[in-house]
N, C-alpha and C positions, 0 to 999 in steps of 0.2 A: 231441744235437739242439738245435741255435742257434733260439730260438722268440722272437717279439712275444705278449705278452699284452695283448689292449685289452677294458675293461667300458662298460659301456654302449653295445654297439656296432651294438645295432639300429637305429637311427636319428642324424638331426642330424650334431653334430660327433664322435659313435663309428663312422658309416661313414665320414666323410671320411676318419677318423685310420686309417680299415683301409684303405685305398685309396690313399692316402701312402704308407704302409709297404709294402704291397705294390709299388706302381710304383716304391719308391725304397733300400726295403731288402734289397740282392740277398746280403747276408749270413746269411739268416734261410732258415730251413726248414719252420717253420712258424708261421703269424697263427691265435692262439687269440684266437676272437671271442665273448664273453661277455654274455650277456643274456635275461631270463626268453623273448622270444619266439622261441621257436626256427625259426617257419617266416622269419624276416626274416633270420634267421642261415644260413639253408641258401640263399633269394634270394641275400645278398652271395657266398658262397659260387660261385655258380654263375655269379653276375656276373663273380667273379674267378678263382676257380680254384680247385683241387682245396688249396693250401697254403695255405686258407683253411679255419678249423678251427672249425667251430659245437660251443663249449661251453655247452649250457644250460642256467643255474641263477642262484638270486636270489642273489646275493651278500650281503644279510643274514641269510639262513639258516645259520647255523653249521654244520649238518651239513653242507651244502653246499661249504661251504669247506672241513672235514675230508675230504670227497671228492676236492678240488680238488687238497689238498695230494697227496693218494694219488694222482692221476693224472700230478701233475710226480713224482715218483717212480717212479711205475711208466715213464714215456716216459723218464725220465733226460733231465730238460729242463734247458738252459743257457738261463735267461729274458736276450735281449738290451736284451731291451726289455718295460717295465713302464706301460702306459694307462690310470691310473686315472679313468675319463671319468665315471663311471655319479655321477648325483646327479641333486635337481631339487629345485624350489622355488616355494612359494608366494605370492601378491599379500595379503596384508591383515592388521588390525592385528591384534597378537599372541594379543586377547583376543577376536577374529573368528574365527580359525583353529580350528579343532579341535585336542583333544589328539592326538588320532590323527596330523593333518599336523603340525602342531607336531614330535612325537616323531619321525615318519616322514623327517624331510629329517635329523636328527640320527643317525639310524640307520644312513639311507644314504650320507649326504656326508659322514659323521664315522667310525662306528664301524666299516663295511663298510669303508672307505677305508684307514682302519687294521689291518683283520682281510686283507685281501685283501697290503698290502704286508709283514706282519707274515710269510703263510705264503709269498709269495713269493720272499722277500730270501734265504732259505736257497738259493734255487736261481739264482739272481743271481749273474753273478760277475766279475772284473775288467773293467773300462772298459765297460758296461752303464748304460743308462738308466733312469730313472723319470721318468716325466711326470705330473702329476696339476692336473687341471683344476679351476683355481681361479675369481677371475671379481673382476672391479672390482668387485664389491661387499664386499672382503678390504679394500677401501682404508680404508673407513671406517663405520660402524654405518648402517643403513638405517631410516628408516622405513617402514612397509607393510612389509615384509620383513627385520622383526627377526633371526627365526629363520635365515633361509638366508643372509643377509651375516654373523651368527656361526658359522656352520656355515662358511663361506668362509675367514673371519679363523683359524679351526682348518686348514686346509690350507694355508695359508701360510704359519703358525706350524711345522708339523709338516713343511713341504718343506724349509725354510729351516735347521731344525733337523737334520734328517734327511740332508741336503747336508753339513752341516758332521762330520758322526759318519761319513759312507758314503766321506767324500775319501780316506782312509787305502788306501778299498779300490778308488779311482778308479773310483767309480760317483757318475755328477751326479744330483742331482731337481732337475728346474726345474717349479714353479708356474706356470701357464698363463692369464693372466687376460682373457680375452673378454669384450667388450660384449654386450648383445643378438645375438642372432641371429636369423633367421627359422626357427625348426625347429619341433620340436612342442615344446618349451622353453617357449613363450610361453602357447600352448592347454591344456598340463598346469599353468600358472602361475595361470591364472587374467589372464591377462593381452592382451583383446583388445582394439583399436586404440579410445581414450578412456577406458579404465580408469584410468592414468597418462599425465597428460603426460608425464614423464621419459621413461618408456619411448616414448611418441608422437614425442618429440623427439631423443632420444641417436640418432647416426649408427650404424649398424646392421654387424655383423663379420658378415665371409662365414667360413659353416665350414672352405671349402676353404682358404678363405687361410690362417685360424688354425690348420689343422693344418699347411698345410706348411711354412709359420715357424716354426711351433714348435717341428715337428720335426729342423728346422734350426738355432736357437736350442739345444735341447737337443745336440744334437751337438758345439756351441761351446763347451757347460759354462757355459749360461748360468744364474742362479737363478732370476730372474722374467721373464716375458714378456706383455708386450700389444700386442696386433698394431697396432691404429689409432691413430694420433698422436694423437687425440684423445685417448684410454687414458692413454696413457704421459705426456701434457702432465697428466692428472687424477693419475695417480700423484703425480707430484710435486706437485700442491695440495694433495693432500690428507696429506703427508708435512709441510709448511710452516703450515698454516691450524690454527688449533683444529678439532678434532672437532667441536664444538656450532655451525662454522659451514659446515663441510662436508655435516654432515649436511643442513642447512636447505636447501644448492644441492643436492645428489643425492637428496633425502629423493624415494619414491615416490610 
């Protein structure tokens, strides 16, 4: 059975990415859509169809994951396609944050992210994808959002790495780097309209766009991807510039 697996897929840019793959992957049997709320997961479902597969469970729960694994075993799944979408992140300084959020975006953007591609890889197999959503803030260290542009810088690190060890087995990971968005992104952030300028100001990624480029991009065997020219003109400053001056222009 030829399956997409995508996390985070109750909302934002995880429905977009199941909605792509639906209207554009006619190779696949079935879109396992992953996410603690399962009534949002049986809406998409209904929106799209029946090969739309509400799996619900928190992806930092370990047992959950040893579950997870037992179900791609038990279905005898060929994962074609791997969406590791699920993360979030917080607005404020390091020493504002809670250790709870602090710990929390490291849990979920790092270790889940790891634990999730770690049991899937087994059932992955020639010319198959991984996509995993990263975000221009990988570009360079943030201020106001310490923790979640290092949790980013670890997804970039770990795709880029991960691409170069899976080539053998002709499977690509492209890192996925999005601006802003309008989703619940913002509202879970901490982050409403004069919190940050930065964010008041930076030109805004449509989720639909970003997933279906990317999804495109990844097809290419592309490594990194940002959808808006703005993005990919900031990639390269921030590849060129010192860090301690980059940060000063993107600092939150």
């Amino acid at each position: 059975m030829n399956i997409a697996v995508i996390t985070g897929a109750s909302s934002g840019l995880g429905v977009e990415y199941a909605k792509a793959v639906y209207n554009n992957r006619v190779d696949l049997d079935e879109i396992w859509v992953i996410a603690r709320r399962e009534d949002r997961l049986i809406a998409l479902q209904n929106e799209l169809g029946s090969s739309v597969v509400p799996v619900a469970f928190d992806i930092t729960d370990s047992d959950a994951i040893e579950n997870y694994t037992t179900l791609l075993k038990e279905k005898q799944a060929n994962v074609k396609l791997l969406i590791n979408n699920a993360g979030f992140g917080k607005l404020g300084r390091f020493d504002e944050l809670s250790l709870a959020e602090n710990t929390a975006m490291v849990r979920l953007n790092c270790e889940a992210l790891t634990a999730m591609t770690a049991a899937t890889l087994p059932f992955i197999s020639e010319g198959s994808e991984i996509i995993n959503t990263c975000s221009i803030a990988s570009f360079a260290p943030n201020t106001r959002m310490a923790t979640y542009s290092s949790t980013k810088a670890y997804v970039m690190s770990l795709s880029r790495a991960l691409r170069i060890e899976l080539k053998p087995r002709k499977i690509n990971v492209l890192a996925v780097c999005p601006g802003p968005m309008d989703t619940e992104f913002l509202s879970i952030a901490n982050i409403p309209k004069g919190a940050s300028r930065t964010f008041d100001t930076l030109p805004r990624d449509k989720a639909d766009v970003v997933a279906h480029k990317s999804l495109k991009a990844s097809k290419k065997g592309k490594a990194v991807y940002a959808c808006h020219p703005f993005y990919k003109f900031y990639r390269v400053i921030a590849k060129i510039l010192p860090k301690s001056i980059v940060m000063k222009m993107a600092g939150a």
